[in-house]
MISEMI-358233 format. One line per 10 residues: number of its first residue (from 1); for each residue x, y negated, z negated of C-alpha. Coordinates in steps of 0.05 Angstrom, whole numbers. Example, Ala and Ser with C-alpha at 12.3 -4.5 7.8 and 13.67 -1.06 7.14 Angstrom:
residues 2
1 = 246 90 -156 | 273 21 -143
***
This chain:
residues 237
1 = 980 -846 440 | 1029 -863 383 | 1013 -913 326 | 1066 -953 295 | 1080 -1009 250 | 1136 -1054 282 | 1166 -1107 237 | 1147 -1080 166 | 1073 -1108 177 | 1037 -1103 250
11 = 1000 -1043 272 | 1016 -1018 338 | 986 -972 397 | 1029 -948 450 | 1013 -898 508 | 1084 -899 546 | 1086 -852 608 | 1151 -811 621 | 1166 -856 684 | 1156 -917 658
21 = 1153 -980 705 | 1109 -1028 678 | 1074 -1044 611 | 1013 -1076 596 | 1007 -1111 524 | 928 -1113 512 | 906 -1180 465 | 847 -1166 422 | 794 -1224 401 | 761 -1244 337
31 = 743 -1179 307 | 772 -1140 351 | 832 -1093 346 | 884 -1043 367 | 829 -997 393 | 828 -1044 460 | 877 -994 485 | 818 -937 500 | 791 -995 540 | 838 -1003 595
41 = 835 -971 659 | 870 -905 643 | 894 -894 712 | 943 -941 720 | 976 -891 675 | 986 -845 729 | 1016 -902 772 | 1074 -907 717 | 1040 -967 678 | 1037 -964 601
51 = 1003 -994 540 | 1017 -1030 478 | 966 -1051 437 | 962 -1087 363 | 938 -1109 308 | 923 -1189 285 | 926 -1202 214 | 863 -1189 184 | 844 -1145 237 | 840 -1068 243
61 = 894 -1040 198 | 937 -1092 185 | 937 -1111 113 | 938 -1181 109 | 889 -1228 88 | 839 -1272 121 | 892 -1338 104 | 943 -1306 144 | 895 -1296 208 | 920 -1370 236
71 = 929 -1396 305 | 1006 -1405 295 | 1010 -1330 262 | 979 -1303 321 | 1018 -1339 367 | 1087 -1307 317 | 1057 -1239 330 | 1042 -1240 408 | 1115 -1258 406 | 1134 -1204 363
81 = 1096 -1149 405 | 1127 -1181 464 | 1199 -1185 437 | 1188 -1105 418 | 1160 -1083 484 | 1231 -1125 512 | 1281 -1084 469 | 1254 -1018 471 | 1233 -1015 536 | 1285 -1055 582
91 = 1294 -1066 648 | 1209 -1058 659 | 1164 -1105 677 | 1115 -1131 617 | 1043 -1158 632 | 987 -1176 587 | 921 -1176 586 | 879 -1225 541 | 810 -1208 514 | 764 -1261 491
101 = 798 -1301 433 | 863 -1264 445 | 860 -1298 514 | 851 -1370 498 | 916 -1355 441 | 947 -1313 499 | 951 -1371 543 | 976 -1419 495 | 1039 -1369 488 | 1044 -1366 554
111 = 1057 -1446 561 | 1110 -1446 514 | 1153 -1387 533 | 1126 -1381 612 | 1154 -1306 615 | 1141 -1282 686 | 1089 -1221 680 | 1025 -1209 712 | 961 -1236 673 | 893 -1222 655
121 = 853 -1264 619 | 770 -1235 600 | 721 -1269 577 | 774 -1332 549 | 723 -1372 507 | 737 -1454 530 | 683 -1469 477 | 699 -1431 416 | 699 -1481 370 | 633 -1504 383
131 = 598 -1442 380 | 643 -1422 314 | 620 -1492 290 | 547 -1480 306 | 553 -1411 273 | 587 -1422 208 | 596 -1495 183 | 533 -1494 151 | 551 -1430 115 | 601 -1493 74
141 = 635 -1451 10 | 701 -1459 -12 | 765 -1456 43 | 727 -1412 89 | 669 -1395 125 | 630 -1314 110 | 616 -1285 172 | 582 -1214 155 | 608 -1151 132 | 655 -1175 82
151 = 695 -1218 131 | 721 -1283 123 | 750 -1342 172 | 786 -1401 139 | 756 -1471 155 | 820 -1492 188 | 824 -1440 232 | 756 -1466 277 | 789 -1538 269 | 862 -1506 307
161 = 817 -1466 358 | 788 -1538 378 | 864 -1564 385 | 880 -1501 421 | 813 -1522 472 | 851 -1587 474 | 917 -1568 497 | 905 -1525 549 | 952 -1541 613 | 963 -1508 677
171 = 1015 -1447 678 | 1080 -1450 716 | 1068 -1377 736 | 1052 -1348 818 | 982 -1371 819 | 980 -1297 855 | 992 -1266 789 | 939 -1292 739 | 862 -1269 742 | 800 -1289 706
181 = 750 -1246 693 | 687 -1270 662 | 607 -1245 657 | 571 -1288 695 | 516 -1271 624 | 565 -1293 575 | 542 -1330 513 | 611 -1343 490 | 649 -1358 545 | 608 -1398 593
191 = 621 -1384 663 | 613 -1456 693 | 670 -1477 648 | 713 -1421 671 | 689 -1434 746 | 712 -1506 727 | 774 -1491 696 | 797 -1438 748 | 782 -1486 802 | 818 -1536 770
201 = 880 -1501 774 | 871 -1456 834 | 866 -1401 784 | 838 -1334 824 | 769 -1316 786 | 726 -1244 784 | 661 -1254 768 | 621 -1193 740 | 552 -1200 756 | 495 -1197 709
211 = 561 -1178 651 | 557 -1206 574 | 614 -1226 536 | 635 -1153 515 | 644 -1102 571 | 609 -1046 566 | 596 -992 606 | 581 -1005 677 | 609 -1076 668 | 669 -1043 633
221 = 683 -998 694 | 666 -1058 741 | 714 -1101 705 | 781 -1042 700 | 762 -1029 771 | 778 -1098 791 | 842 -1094 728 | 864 -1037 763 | 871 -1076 833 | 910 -1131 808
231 = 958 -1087 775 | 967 -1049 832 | 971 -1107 879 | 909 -1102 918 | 880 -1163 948 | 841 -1202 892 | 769 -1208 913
***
């Protein structure tokens, strides 16, 4: 695994394999970071698939501060990542996969530029703003909200995740090529909405039973079982 920083200011992960065919560009959520890389199924490295992982502001090593962790920064550096992956790596195939927070900003990206990939979307919150609402507007000081350890979210970054829940459209991409995966325990991202929203759109949908929001374990190896399917285009369950 090599660690870069690509454009002067965003951490990178990559594990590239020597015949490279694919990528995979992992998406981190609030909190989250780079490290998301361990967490995908490491065999579809032997099938010639690699990784890039990465830093949001604010997030694992990047240096920037908690003003410059914004829903239109994020969306910049998804691009970024994506643009990266395009010129060093040409001629392959890139696919994402979203996690949490990253998803919901991964699928906003992916109704303005509609690249053709193969997507993943787990555990994509549809009511983040009401939980981050319920969480942290009472905690009312200054231009942002504490939320433990030191960390910091601005107040207008809850009031773009609501316009982000507000915008959401169906994708132009092969219905055959996106997949939800969701706990069917998830406190964050509740599973009748998805089940709503992926009927909705004929989205295909892999529920993990008895699975919180964060994958762990079992439910981790459940989940990259299922990853690891859809990547290598097994029928999706």
């Amino acid at each position: 695994m090599q660690e870069k920083i690509i454009n002067d200011k965003i951490p990178i992960y990559e594990i590239i394999p020597d015949e490279l065919k694919e990528i995979i560009i992992t998406i981190h959520g609030l909190g989250g970071s780079k490290k998301e890389i361990l967490k995908l199924p490491q065999k579809l490295l032997k099938e010639n698939i690699g990784f890039i992982s990465f830093d949001f502001p604010y997030h694992g090593t990047s240096k920037e501060d908690y003003q410059s962790y914004t829903v239109a920064n994020c969306l910049n550096v998804i691009d970024q990542v994506y643009n990266y992956a395009l010129t060093n790596y040409p001629n392959v195939k890139i696919n994402f996969i979203g996690n949490s927070l990253g998803s919901l900003y991964l699928y906003i990206y992916l109704q303005t530029y509609r690249t053709p990939c193969k997507v993943v979307f787990k555990s994509m919150p549809l009511n983040n703003y009401q939980n981050l609402k319920k969480k942290f507007l009472k905690k009312d000081t200054n231009d942002y909200f504490e939320v433990g350890y030191g960390r910091r979210l601005s107040k207008q970054l809850i009031s773009d995740i609501k316009s982000l829940e507000d915008s959401l459209n169906e994708l132009t991409l092969n219905k055959n090529n996106i997949l939800f995966i969701n706990g069917t325990e998830d406190k964050i991202s509740d599973i009748d909405l998805i089940r709503n929203f992926c009927k909705e759109y004929n989205y295909n949908l892999c529920e993990i039973e008895g699975a919180p929001h964060n994958f762990k374990n079992e439910y981790l190896n459940k989940a990259n079982n299922e990853i690891f399917d859809f990547y290598k285009q097994r029928k999706i369950k």
